[in-house]
C-alpha positions as a Markdown table, in Angstrom:
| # | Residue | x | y | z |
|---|---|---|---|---|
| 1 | Unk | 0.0 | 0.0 | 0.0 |
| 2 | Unk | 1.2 | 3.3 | -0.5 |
| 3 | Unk | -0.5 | 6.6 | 0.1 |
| 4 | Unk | 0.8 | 10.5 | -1.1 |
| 5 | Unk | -0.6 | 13.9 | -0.3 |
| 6 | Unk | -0.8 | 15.1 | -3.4 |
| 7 | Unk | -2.3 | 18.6 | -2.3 |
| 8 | Unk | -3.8 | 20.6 | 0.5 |
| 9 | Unk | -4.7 | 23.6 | 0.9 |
| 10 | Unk | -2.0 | 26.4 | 1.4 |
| 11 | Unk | -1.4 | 27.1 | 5.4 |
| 12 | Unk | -4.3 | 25.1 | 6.3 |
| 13 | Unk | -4.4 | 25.9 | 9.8 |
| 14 | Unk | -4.3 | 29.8 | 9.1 |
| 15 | Unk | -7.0 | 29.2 | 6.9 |
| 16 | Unk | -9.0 | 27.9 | 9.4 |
| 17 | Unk | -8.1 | 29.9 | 11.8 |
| 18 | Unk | -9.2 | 33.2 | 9.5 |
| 19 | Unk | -13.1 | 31.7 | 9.0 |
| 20 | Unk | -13.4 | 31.6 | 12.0 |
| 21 | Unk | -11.7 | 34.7 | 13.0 |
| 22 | Unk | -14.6 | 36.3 | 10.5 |
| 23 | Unk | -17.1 | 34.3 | 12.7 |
| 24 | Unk | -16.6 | 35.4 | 16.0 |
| 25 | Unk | -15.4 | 39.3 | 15.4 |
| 26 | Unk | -15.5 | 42.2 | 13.8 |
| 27 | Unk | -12.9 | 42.1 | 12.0 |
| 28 | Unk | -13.3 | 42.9 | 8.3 |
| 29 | Unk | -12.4 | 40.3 | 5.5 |
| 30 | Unk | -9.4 | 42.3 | 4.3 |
| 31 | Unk | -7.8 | 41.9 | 7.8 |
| 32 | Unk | -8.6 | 38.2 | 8.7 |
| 33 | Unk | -4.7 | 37.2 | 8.7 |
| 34 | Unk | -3.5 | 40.6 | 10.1 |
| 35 | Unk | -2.0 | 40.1 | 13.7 |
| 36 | Unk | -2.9 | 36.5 | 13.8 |
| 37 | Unk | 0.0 | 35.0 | 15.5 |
| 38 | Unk | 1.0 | 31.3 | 15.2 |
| 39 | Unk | 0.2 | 31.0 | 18.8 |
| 40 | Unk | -3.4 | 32.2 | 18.0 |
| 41 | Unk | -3.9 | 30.1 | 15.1 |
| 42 | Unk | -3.3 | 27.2 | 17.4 |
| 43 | Unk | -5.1 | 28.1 | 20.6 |
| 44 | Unk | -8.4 | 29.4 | 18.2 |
| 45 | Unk | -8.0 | 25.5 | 16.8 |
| 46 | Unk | -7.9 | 23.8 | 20.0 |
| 47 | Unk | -10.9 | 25.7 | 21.5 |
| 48 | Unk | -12.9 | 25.2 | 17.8 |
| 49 | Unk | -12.0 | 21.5 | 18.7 |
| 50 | Unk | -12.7 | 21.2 | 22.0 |
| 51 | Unk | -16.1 | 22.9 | 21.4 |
| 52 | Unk | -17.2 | 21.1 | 18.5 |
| 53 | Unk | -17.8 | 23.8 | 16.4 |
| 54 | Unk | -15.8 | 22.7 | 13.6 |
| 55 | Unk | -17.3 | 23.6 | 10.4 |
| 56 | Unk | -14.5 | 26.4 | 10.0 |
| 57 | Unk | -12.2 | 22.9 | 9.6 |
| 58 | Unk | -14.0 | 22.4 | 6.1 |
| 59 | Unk | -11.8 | 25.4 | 4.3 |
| 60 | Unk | -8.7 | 23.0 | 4.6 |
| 61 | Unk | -8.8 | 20.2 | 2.3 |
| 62 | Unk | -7.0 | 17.4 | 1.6 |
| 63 | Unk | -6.2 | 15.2 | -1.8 |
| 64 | Unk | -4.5 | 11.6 | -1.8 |
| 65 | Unk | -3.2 | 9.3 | -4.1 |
| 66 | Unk | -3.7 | 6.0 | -2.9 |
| 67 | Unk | -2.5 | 2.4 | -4.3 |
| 68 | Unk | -1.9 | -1.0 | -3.5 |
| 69 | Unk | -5.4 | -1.3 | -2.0 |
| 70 | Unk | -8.5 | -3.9 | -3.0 |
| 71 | Unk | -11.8 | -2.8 | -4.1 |
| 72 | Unk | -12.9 | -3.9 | -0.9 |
| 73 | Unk | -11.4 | -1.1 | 0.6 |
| 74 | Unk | -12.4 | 1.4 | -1.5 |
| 75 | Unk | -16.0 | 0.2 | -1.8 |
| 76 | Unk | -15.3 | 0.9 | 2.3 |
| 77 | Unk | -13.8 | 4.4 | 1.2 |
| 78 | Unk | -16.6 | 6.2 | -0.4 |
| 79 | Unk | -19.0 | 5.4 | 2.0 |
| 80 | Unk | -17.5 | 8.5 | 3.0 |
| 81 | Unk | -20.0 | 10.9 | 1.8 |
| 82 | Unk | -18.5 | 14.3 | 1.6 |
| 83 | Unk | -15.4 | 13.4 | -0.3 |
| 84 | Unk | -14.4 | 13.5 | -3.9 |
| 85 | Unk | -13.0 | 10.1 | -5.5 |
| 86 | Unk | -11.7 | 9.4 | -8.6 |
| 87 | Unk | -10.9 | 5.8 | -9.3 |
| 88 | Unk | -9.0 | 3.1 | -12.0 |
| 89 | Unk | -11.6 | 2.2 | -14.2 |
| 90 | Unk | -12.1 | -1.3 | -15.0 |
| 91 | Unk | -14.0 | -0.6 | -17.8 |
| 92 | Unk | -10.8 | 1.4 | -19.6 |
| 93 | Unk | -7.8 | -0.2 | -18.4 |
| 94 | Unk | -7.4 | -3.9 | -18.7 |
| 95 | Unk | -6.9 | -6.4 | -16.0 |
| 96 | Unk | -3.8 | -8.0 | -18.3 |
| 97 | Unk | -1.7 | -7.8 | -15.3 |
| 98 | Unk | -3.9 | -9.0 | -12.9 |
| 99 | Unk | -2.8 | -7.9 | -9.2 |
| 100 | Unk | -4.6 | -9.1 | -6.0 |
| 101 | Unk | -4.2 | -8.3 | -2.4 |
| 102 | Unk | -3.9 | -10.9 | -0.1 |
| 103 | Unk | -5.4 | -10.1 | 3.2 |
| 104 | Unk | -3.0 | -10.5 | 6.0 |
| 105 | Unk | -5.2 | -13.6 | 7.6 |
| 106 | Unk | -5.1 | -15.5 | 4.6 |
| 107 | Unk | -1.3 | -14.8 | 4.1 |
| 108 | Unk | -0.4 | -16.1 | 7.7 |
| 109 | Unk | -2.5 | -19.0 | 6.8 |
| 110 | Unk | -1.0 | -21.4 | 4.5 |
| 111 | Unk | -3.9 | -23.8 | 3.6 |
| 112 | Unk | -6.0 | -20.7 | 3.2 |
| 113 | Unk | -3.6 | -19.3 | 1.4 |
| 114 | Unk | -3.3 | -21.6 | -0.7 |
| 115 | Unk | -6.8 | -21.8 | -1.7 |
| 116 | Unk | -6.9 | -18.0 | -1.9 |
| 117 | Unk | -4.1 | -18.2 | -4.4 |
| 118 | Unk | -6.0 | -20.8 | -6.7 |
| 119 | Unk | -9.5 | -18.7 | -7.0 |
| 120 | Unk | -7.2 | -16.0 | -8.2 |
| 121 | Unk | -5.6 | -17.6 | -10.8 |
| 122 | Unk | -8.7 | -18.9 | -11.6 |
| 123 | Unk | -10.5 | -15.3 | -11.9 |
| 124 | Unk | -7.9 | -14.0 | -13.7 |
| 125 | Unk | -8.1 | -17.0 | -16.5 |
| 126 | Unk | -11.6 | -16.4 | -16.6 |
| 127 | Unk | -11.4 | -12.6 | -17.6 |
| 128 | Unk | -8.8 | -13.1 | -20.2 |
| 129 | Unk | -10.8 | -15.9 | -22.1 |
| 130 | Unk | -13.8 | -13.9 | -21.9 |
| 131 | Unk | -12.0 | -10.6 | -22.8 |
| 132 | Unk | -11.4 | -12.9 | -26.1 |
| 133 | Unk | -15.1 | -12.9 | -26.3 |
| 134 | Unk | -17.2 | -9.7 | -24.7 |
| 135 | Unk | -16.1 | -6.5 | -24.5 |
| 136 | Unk | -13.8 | -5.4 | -21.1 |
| 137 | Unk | -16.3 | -3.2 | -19.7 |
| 138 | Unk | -18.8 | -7.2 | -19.4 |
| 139 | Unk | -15.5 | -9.1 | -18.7 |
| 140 | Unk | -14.9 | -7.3 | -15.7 |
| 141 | Unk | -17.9 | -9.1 | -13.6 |
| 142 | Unk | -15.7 | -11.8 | -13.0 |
| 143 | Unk | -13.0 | -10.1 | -11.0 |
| 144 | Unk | -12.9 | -10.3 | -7.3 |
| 145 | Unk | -13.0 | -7.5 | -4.9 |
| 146 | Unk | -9.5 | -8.6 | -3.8 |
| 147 | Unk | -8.1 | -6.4 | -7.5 |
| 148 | Unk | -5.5 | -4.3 | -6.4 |
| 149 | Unk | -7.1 | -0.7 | -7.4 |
| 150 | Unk | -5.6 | 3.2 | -7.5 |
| 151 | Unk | -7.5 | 5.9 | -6.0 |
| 152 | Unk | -7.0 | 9.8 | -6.0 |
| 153 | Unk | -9.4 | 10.9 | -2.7 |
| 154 | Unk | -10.2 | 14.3 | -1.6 |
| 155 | Unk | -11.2 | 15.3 | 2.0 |
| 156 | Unk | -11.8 | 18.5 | 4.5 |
| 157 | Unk | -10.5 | 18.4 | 7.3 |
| 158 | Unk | -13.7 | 18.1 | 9.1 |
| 159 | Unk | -14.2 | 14.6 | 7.1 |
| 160 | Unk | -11.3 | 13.4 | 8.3 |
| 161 | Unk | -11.6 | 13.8 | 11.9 |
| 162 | Unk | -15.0 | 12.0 | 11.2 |
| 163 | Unk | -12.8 | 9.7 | 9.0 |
| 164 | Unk | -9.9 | 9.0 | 11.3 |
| 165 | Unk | -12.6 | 8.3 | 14.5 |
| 166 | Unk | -14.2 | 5.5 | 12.4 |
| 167 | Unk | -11.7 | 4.0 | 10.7 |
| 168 | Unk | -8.0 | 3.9 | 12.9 |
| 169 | Unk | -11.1 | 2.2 | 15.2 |
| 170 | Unk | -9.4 | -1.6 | 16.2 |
| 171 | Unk | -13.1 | -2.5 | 15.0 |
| 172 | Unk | -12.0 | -1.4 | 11.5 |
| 173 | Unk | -11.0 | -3.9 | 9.2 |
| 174 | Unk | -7.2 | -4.3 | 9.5 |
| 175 | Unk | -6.5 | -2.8 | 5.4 |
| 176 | Unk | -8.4 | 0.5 | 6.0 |
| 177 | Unk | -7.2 | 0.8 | 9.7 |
| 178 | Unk | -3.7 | 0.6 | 8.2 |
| 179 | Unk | -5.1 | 3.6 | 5.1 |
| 180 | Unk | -6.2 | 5.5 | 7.6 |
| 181 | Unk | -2.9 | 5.3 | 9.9 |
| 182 | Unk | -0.8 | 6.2 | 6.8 |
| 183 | Unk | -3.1 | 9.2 | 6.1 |
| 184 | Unk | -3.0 | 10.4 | 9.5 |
| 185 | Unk | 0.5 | 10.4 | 9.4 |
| 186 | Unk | 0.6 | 12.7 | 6.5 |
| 187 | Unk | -2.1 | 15.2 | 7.2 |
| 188 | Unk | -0.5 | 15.7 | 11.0 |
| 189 | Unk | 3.3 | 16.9 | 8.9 |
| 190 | Unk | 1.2 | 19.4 | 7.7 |
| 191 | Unk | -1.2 | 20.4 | 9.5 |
| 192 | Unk | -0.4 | 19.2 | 13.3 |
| 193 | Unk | -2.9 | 21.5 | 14.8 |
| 194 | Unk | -6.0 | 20.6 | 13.1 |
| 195 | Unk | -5.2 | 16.6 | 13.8 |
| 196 | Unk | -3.5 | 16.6 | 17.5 |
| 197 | Unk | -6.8 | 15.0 | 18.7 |
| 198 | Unk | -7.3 | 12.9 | 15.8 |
| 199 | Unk | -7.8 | 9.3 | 16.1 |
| 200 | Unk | -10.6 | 6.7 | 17.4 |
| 201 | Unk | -12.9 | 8.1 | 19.5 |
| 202 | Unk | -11.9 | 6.0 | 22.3 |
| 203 | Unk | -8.3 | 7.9 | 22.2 |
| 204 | Unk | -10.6 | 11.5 | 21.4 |
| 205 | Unk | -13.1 | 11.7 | 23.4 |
| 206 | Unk | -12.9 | 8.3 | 25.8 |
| 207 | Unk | -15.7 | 6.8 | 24.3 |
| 208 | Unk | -16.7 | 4.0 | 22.1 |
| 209 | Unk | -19.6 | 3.8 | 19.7 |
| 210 | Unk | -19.5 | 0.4 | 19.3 |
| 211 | Unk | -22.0 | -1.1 | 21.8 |
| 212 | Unk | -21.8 | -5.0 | 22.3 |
| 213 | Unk | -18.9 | -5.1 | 19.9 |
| 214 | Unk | -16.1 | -2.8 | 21.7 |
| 215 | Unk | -13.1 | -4.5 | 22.0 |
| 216 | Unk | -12.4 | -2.5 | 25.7 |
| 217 | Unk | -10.0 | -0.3 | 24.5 |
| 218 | Unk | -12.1 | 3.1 | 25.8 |
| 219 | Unk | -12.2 | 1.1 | 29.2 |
| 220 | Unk | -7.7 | 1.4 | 28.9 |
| 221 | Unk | -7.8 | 4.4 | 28.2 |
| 222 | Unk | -10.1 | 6.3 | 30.4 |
């Protein structure tokens, strides 16, 4: 798997910072950086964070390029709703090369993995004979939703805290939890502010969501 930041908006924080700047004073719009320290930038975030009124976070956006990951993850991904995703189509680019990812249980598992290993080949047989005969766009129903894909993914920075809280989650299945680790990572180099709190809401706010199915973690913490 391997995941860039392609883009983000410039000074992020200070961005933020100036909406909501323009929220809570008088200050005119020519004058929303003027005298805005770094140490106020930081402090105005933290309160913002601390009083959940971050909607001033969705002025800092966020693009990656994502690869190495399985449809399954991505059909995971967009459920995102307030994101912009552009994807490898299957129905333009060719399978040829067929790439799979094998999920880390199956790989530690050899009789699994050895049966894993045979439905792919076995997938990727079937698309190339039936490339021969239907068009790639029909051929493509045969392929698994372990196909490695690419993924170019846009988010604020308000849909990433919801993002992060959800999916760095131990309840998360382990090839998003590790997406979501690695974009972390990124977005905090940037824009360490914003994400200081960031994480699973057990680590954020000391509380799980997940009923029945927690795995304790919020108890540790606490």
């Amino acid at each position: 798997m391997k995941v860039n930041l392609l883009a983000h908006t410039p000074n992020p924080e200070r961005t933020v910072a100036a909406a909501a700047r323009l929220c809570y004073s008088a200050v005119g719009a020519e004058d929303l950086h003027k005298d805005l320290s770094e140490k106020q930038v930081k402090n105005l975030i933290k309160k913002l964070g601390s009083m959940g009124h971050t909607s001033t976070f969705e002025h800092a956006s966020f693009t990656f390029a994502i690869e190495g990951v399985s449809r399954v993850l991505t059909h995971q991904l967009v459920r995102h709703r307030i994101a912009s995703y552009s994807q490898k189509s299957q129905r333009y680019v060719t399978e040829k090369d067929f790439e799979y990812i094998v999920p880390k249980a199956i790989a530690e598992n050899q009789e699994a993995l050895k049966i894993y290993e045979k439905q792919m080949q076995s997938a990727h047989e079937s698309y190339v004979k039936l490339m021969q005969l239907v068009h790639k766009e029909d051929a493509r129903y045969v392929l698994p939703n372990a196909t490695e894909t690419k993924i170019v993914v846009t988010m604020n920075a308000r849909t990433l805290l919801h993002f992060f809280s959800k999916r760095c989650c131990l309840r998360a299945q382990t090839e998003i939890r590790e997406l979501a680790d690695k974009m972390l990572a990124l977005v905090k180099e940037v824009a360490p502010n914003l994400f200081e709190v960031a994480g699973p809401s057990c680590v954020t706010e000391g509380v799980c969501y997940e009923g029945k199915l927690t795995c304790g973690r919020a108890k540790i913490v606490k």
